[in-house]
BAZA-328098 format. One line per field, with one value per residue: residue number from 1; x, y, z of N, C-alpha, C in turn. Coordinates in Angstrom, 1 decimal. Layout:
BEGIN
lodren: c(NUM:...) $
n_east: c(X:...) $
n_north: c(Y:...) $
n_up: c(Z:...) $
ca_east: c(X:...) $
ca_north: c(Y:...) $
ca_up: c(Z:...) $
c_east: c(X:...) $
c_north: c(Y:...) $
c_up: c(Z:...) $
END
This chain:
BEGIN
lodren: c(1:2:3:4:5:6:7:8:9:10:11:12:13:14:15:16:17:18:19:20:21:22:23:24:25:26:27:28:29:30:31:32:33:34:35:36:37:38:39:40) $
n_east: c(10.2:10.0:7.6:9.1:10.5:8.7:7.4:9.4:9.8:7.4:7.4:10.1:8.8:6.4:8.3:9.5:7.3:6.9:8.8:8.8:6.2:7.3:9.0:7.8:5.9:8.1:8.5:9.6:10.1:8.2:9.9:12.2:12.2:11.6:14.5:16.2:14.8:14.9:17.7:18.7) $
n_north: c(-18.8:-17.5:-15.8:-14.3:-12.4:-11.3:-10.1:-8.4:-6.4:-5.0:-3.8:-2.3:-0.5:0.8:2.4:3.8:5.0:7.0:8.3:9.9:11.1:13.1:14.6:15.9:17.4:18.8:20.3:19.8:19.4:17.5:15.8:16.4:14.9:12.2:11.8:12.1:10.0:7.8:7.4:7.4) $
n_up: c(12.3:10.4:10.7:12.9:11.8:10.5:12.2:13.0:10.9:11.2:13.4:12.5:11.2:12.5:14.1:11.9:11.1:13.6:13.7:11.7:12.1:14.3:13.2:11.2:13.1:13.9:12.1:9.7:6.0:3.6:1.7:3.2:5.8:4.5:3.5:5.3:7.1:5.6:5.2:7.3) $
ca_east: c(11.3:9.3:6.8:9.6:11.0:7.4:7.3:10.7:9.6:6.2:8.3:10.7:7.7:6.4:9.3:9.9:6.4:6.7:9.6:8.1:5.3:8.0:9.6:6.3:5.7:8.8:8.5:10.4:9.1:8.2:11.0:13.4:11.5:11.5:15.5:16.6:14.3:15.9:19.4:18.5) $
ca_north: c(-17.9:-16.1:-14.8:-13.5:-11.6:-10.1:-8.7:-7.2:-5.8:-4.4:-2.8:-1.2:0.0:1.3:3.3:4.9:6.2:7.4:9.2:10.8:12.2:13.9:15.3:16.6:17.9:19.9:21.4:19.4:19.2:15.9:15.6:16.0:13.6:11.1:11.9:11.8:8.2:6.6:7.4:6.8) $
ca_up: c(12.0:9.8:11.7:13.9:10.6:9.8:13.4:13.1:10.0:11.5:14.3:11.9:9.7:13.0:14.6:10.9:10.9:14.5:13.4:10.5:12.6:15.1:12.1:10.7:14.1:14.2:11.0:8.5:4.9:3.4:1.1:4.4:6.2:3.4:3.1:6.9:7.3:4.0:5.0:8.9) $
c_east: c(10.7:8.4:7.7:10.1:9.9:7.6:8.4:9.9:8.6:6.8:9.2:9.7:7.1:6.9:9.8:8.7:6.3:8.0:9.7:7.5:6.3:8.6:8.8:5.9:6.6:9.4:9.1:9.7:9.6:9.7:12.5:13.1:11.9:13.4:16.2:15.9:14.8:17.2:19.4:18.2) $
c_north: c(-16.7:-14.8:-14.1:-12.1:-10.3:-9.0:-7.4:-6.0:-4.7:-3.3:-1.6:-0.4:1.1:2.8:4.3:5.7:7.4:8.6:10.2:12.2:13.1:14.7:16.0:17.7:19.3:20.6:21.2:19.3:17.8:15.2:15.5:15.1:12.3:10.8:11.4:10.3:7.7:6.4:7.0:5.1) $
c_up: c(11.1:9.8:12.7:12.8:10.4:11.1:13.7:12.5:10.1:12.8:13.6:11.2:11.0:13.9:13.6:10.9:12.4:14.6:12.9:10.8:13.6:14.4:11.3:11.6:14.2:13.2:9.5:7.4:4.5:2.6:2.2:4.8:5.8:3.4:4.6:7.3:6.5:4.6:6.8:9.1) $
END
């Protein structure tokens, strides 16, 4: 069970940084970024 938790957790951790960089990409400053993934 737990190891299923970690992998969630490694997926979510994934999909936020893959987010980040698209939002980097398209021009947002870090503090948006950081703001729009928290609240997302």
């Amino acid at each position: 069970m737990r190891l299923i938790q970690r992998c969630k957790f490694l997926e979510d951790q994934d999909e936020k940084k893959a987010i980040q960089h698209l939002l980097k990409e398209r021009g947002y400053t870090k503090a948006e970024i950081l703001k729009l993934t928290i609240d997302g």
